[in-house]
C-alpha positions as CSV (number, residue, x, y, z in Angstrom):
1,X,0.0,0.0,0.0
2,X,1.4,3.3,-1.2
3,X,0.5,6.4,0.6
4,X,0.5,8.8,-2.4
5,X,-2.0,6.5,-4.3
6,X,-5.7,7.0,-2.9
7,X,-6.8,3.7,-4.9
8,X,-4.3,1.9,-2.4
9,X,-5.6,3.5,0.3
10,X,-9.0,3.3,-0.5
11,X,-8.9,-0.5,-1.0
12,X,-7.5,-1.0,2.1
13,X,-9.7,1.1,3.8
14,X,-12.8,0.0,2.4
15,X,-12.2,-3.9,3.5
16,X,-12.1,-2.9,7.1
17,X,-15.9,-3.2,8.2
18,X,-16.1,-0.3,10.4
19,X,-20.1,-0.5,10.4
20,X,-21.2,1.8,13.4
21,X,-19.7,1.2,16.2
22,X,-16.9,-0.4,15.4
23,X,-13.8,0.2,14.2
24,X,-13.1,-2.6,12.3
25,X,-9.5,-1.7,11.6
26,X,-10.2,1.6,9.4
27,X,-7.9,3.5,12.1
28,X,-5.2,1.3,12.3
29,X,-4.5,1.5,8.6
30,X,-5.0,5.5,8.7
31,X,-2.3,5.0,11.7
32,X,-0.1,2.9,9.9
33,X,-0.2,5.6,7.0
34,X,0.0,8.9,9.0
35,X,3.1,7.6,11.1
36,X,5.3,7.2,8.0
37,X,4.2,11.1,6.8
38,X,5.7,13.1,10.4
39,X,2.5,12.6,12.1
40,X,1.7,11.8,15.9
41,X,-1.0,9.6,16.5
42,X,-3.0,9.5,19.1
43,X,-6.4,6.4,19.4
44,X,-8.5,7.1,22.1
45,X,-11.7,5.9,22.7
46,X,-15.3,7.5,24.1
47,X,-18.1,6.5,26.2
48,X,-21.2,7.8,27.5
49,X,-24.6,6.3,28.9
50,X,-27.1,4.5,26.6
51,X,-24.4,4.4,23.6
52,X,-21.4,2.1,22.3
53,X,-18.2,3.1,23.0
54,X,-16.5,5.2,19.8
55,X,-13.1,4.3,18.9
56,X,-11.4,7.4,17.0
57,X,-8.0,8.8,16.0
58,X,-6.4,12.6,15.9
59,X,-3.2,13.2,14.1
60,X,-0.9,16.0,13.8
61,X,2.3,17.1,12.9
62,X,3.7,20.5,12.9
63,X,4.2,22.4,16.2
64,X,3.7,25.9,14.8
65,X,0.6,27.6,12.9
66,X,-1.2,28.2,10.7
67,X,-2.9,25.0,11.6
68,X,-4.9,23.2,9.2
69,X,-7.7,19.9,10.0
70,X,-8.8,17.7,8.3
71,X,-11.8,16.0,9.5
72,X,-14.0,12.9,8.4
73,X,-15.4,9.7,9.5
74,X,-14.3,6.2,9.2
75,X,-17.4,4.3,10.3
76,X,-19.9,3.2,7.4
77,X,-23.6,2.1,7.3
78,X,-24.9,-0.9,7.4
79,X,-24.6,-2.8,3.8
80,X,-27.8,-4.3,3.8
81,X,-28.4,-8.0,1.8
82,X,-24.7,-8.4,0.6
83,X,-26.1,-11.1,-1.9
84,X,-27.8,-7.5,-3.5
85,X,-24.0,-6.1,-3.9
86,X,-22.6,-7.2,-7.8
87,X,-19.0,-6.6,-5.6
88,X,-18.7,-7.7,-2.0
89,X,-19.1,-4.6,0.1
90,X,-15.8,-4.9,1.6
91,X,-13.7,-6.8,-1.0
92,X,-13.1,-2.8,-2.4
93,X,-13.0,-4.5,-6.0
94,X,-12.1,-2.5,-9.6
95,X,-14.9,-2.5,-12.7
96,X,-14.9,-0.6,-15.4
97,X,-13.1,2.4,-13.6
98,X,-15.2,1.9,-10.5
99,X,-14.0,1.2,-7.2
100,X,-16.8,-0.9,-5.1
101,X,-17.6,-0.8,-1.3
102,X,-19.1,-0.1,1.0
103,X,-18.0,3.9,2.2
104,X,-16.6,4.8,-1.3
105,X,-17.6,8.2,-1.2
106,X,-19.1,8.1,2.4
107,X,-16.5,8.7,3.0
108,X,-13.5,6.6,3.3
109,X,-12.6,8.0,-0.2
110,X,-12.2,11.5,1.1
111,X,-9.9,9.9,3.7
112,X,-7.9,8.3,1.4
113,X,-7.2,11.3,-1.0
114,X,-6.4,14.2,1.4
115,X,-3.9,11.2,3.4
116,X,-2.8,11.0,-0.4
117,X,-2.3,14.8,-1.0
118,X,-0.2,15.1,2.2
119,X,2.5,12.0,0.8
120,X,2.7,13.8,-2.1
121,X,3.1,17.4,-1.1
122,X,5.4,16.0,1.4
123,X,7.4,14.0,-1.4
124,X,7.1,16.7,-3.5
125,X,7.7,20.0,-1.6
126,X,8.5,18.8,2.0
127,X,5.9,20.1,5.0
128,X,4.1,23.1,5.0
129,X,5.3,26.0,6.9
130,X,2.8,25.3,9.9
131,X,0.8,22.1,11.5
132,X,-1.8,19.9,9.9
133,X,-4.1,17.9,11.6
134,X,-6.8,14.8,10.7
135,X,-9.4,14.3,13.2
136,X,-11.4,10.9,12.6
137,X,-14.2,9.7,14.2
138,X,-16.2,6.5,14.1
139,X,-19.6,7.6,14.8
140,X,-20.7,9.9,12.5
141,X,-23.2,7.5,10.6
142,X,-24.6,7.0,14.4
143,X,-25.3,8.8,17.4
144,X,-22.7,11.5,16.7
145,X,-22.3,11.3,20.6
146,X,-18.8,9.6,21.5
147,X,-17.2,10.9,18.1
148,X,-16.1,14.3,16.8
149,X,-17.8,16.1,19.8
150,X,-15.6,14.9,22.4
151,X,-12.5,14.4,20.5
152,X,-12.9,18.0,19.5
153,X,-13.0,18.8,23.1
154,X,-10.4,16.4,24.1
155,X,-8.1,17.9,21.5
156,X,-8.7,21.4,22.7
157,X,-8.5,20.5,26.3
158,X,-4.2,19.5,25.7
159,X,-4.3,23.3,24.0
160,X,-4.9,22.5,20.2
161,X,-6.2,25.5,17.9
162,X,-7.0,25.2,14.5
163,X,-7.4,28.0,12.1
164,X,-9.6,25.9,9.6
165,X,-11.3,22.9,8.8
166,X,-11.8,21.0,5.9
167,X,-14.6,18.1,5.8
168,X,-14.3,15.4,3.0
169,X,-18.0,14.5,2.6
170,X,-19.2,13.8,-0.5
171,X,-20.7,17.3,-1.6
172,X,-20.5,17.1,-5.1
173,X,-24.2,16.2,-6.5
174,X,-22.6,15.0,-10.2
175,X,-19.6,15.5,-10.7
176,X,-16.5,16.7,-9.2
177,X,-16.1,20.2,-8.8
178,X,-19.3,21.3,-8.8
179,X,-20.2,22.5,-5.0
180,X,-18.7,23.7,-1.6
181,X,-20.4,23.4,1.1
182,X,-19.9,26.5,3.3
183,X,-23.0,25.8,5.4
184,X,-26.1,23.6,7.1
185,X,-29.7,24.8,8.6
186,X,-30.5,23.5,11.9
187,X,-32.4,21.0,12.7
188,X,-35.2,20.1,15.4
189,X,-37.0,16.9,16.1
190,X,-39.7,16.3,18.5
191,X,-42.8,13.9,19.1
192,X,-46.2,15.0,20.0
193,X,-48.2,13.0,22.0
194,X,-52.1,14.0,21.8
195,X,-54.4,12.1,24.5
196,X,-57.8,11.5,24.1
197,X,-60.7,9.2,25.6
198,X,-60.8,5.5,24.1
199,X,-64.4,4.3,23.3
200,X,-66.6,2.4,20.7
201,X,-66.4,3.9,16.8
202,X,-69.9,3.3,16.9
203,X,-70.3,5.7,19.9
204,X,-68.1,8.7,19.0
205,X,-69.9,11.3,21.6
206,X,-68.6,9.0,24.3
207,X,-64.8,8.9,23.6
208,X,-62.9,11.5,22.1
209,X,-60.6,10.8,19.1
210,X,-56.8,11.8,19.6
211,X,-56.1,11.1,15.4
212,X,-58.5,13.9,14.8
213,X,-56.4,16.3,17.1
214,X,-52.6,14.8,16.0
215,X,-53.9,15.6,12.3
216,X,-55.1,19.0,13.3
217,X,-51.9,19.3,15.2
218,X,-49.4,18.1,12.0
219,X,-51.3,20.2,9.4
220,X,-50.6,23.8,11.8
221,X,-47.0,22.6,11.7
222,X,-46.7,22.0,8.0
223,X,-48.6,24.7,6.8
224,X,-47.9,28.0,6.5
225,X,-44.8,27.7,5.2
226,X,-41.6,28.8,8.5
227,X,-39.9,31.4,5.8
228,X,-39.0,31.7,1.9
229,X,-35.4,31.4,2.4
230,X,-32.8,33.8,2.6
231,X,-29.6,35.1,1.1
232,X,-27.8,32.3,2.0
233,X,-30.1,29.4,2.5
234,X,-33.3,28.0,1.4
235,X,-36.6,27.9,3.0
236,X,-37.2,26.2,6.3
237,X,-39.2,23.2,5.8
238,X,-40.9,20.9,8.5
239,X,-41.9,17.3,7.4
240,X,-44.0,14.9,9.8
241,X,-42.1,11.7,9.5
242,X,-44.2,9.3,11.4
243,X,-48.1,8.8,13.0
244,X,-48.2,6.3,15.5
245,X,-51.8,5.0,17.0
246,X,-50.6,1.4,18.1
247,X,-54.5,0.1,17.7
248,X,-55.0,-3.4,16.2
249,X,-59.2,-2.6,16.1
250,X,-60.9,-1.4,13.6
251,X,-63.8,-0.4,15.9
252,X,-61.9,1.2,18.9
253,X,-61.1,4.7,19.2
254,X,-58.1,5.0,20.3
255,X,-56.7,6.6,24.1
256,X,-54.0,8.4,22.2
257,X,-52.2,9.3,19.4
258,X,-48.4,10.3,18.5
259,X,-46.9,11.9,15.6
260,X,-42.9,13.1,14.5
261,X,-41.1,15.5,12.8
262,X,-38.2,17.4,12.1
263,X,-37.9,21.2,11.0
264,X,-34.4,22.3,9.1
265,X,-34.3,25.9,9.1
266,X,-32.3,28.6,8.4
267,X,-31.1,32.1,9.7
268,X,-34.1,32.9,10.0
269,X,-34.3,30.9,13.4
270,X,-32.1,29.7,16.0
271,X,-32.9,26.4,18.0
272,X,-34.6,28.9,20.6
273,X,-37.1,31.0,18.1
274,X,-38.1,28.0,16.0
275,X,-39.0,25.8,19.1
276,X,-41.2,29.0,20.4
277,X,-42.7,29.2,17.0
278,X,-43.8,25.0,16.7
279,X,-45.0,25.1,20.4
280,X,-47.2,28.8,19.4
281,X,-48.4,26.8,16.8
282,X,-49.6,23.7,18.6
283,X,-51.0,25.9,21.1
284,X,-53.1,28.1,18.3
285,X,-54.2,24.4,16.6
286,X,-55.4,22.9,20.4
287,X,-58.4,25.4,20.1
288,X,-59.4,24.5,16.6
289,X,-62.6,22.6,17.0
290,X,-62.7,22.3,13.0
291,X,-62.1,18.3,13.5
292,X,-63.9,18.1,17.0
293,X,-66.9,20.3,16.7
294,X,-68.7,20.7,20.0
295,X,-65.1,19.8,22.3
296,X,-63.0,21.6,24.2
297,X,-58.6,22.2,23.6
298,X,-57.1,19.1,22.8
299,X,-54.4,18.3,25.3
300,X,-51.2,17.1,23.7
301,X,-47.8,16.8,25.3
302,X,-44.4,17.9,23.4
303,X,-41.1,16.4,23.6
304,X,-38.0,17.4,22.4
305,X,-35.2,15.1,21.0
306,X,-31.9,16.1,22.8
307,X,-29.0,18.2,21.0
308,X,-30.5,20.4,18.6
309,X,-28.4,21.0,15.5
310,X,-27.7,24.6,14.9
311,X,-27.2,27.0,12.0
312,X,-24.0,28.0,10.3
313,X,-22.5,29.9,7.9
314,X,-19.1,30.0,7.2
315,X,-17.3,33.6,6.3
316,X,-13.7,32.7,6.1
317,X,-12.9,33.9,2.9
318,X,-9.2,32.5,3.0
319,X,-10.6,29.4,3.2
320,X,-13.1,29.5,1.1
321,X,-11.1,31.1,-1.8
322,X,-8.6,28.7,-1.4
323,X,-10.2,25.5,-1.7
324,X,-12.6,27.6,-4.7
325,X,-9.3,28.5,-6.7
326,X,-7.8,25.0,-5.8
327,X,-11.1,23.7,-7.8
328,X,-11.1,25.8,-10.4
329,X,-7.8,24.7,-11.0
330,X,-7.6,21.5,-11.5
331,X,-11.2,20.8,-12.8
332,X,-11.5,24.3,-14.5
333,X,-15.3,24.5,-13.0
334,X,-16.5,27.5,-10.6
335,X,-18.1,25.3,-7.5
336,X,-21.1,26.5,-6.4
337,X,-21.0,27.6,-2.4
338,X,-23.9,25.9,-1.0
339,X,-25.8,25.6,2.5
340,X,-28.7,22.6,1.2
341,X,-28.4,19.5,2.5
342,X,-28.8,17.4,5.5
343,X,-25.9,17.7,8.9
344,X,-22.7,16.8,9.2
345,X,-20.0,17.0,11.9
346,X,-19.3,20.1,10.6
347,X,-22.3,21.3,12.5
348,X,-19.4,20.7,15.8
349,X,-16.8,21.8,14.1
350,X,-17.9,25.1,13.9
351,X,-17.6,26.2,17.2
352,X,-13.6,25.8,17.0
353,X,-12.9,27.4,13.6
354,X,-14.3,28.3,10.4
355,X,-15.4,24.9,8.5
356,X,-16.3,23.7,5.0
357,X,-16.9,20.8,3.3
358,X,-15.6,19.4,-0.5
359,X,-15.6,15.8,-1.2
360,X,-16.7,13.4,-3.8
361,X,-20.0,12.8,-6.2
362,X,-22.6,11.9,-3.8
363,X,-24.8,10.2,-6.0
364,X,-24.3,6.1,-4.9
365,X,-24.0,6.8,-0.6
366,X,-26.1,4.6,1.2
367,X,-26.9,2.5,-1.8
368,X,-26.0,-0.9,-3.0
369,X,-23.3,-1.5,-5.2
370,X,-21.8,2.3,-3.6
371,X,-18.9,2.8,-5.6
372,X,-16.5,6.2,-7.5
373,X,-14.5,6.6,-10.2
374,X,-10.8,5.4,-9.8
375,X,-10.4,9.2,-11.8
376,X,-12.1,11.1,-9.7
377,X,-10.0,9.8,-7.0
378,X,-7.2,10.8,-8.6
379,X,-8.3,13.8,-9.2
380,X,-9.3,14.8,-5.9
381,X,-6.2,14.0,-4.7
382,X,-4.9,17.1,-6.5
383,X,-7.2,19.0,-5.3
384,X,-6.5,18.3,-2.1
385,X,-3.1,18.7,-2.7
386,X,-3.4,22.3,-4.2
387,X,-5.8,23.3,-1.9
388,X,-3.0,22.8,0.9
389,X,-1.0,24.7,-1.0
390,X,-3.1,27.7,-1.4
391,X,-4.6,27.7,2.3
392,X,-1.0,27.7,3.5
393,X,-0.1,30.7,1.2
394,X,-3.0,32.7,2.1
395,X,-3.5,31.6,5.6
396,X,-5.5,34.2,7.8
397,X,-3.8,33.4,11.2
């Protein structure tokens, strides 16, 4: 295994079967390669109540700034029926110019391109005039709870301080070059639990129906719309993702009813401002008798999922300009800088320095038969490799 080829890398990576929570021996080859390159490794791993321990790795080398991260995950999800896979999910096989396996772009192959970029720079031109860092975690495709949270802290507890952060997720929606993300909305989840009285469906003035309130309750929350967007991101948009009754009759009104959702918004809102606005709403939709004619407020409880996910923008325009020129560059394309999208750990990363995230096309994550282009590995490689170059020329330390 050569560390200035990412197909080597990837390979090896990809038939380590780090599903979430384990570790599956993803680190101990991103060890075995950092060591070689100047870099001091440190494995520790993370616990908390009520979820698996988290194995993950921080590397550095430097002693000086400006300090540059890398960050990413090595932990994949599951692979589902392997017999679906035309390549074994972690046998990280070659077809027609695709690599197979299982974290391809999600995103082992980010890994194994910036560790690439680094060898060769390092070959090439010798170490940057400052420190690099990677920061790995094995959680991201899970709790997000033993992983870059508290290795961030850890790190910054023995006095580390980074300037900027790059994120290798896959970003690209079809082919390389195309976007930056420089961004997320937030995002809230919570359940609502509506009681009612259980009864006959034959009798309906004797029970009270707690489906008629949860559907009154989900329509106030979908509709109006939270925002039309702004500058930098796009509208705010709630979606009910599950009603739950638990009644096997057909003729039983039911004691009570559940439904949940999850709100991404923008700058609009914080956490704070869009958690008063759902619980105004519920409140407004309890008095609606539209569904209920003739009753009273329907009572409903709300609870909140822990650890909302908060709104960023990034504003660094050193890094941003760098990684942009980098891009334009080697592809010749003019990314676009983008806040859609789901969250990342970048949504942590934020709170220590400014963040973005370039990676690979996007379009085969999750899926069977998840696979990338041996080229586009190669070239984001370069990319990498000039974007280190550029950051470390235009550095705002």
């Amino acid at each position: 295994m050569i560390a200035t080829n990412p197909v080597d890398v990837l390979q090896a990576l990809i038939r380590c079967p780090s599903v979430t929570p384990a570790e599956g021996g993803a680190l101990g080859v991103i060890e075995t390669l950092l060591k070689p390159l100047g870099f001091h490794v440190d494995r520790m791993v993370h616990s908390d109540t009520g979820t698996p321990d988290i194995e993950n790795l921080y590397a550095r080398t430097g002693a000086s700034g400006p300090h540059l991260m890398f960050a990413g995950h090595s932990d994949v999800v599951p692979v589902g029926q392997t017999t679906d896979w035309t390549h074994g999910p972690f046998a990280g096989e070659i077809a027609d110019g695709m690599l197979y396996g299982r974290g391809a772009v999600d995103m082992k192959g980010g890994i194994a391109c910036f560790i690439a970029a680094y060898a060769r720079l390092l070959e090439e031109n010798g170490a940057p005039q400052g420190s690099v860092s990677l920061l790995i975690t094995g959680d991201e495709e899970g709790p997000a709870v033993n992983g870059t949270t508290k290795l961030l802290q850890w790190a910054a507890e023995r006095g580390e301080r980074w300037d900027a952060c790059l994120v290798g997720e896959p970003t690209n929606p079809n082919q390389l070059g195309e976007m930056i993300k420089i961004g997320r909305r937030g995002s809230v989840s919570g359940t609502v639990t509506v009681r009612g009285v259980q009864g006959h469906a034959a009798y309906p003035h004797l029970a009270d129906n707690p489906v008629r309130g949860a559907l009154r309750f989900a329509e106030s929350l979908m509709t109006p719309a939270f925002d039309e967007g702004s500058d930098n991101f796009q509208p705010s948009n709630l979606e009910v993702t599950t009603i739950d009754v638990g009644n096997p009759a057909t003729n039983v009104i039911p004691a009570s009813a559940s439904f949940r959702f999850n709100i991404r918004f923008n700058d609009h809102w914080t956490a704070e401002t869009v958690q008063a606005e759902i619980l105004r709403r519920l409140d407004a939709a309890a008095t609606d008798s539209t569904l209920r004619p003739g009753r009273g407020p329907m009572a409903y409880e709300m609870a909140w999922s822990e650890r909302p996910s908060h709104v960023f923008l990034t504003r660094s325009n050193s890094l941003i300009a760098s990684l942009s020129s980098a891009i334009e560059t080697v592809t010749g394309r003019t990314p676009t800088l983008s806040t859609t999208g789901g969250t990342s750990d970048a949504r942590f990363i934020k709170d220590y320095c400014p963040v973005v995230e370039f990676g690979l096309v996007g379009q085969t994550m999750h899926m069977v038969d998840e696979r990338v282009a041996v080229g586009d590995l190669e070239t984001l490689t370069t990319i990498y490799k000039t974007f280190i170059e550029q950051w470390f020329a235009h550095a705002d330390t």
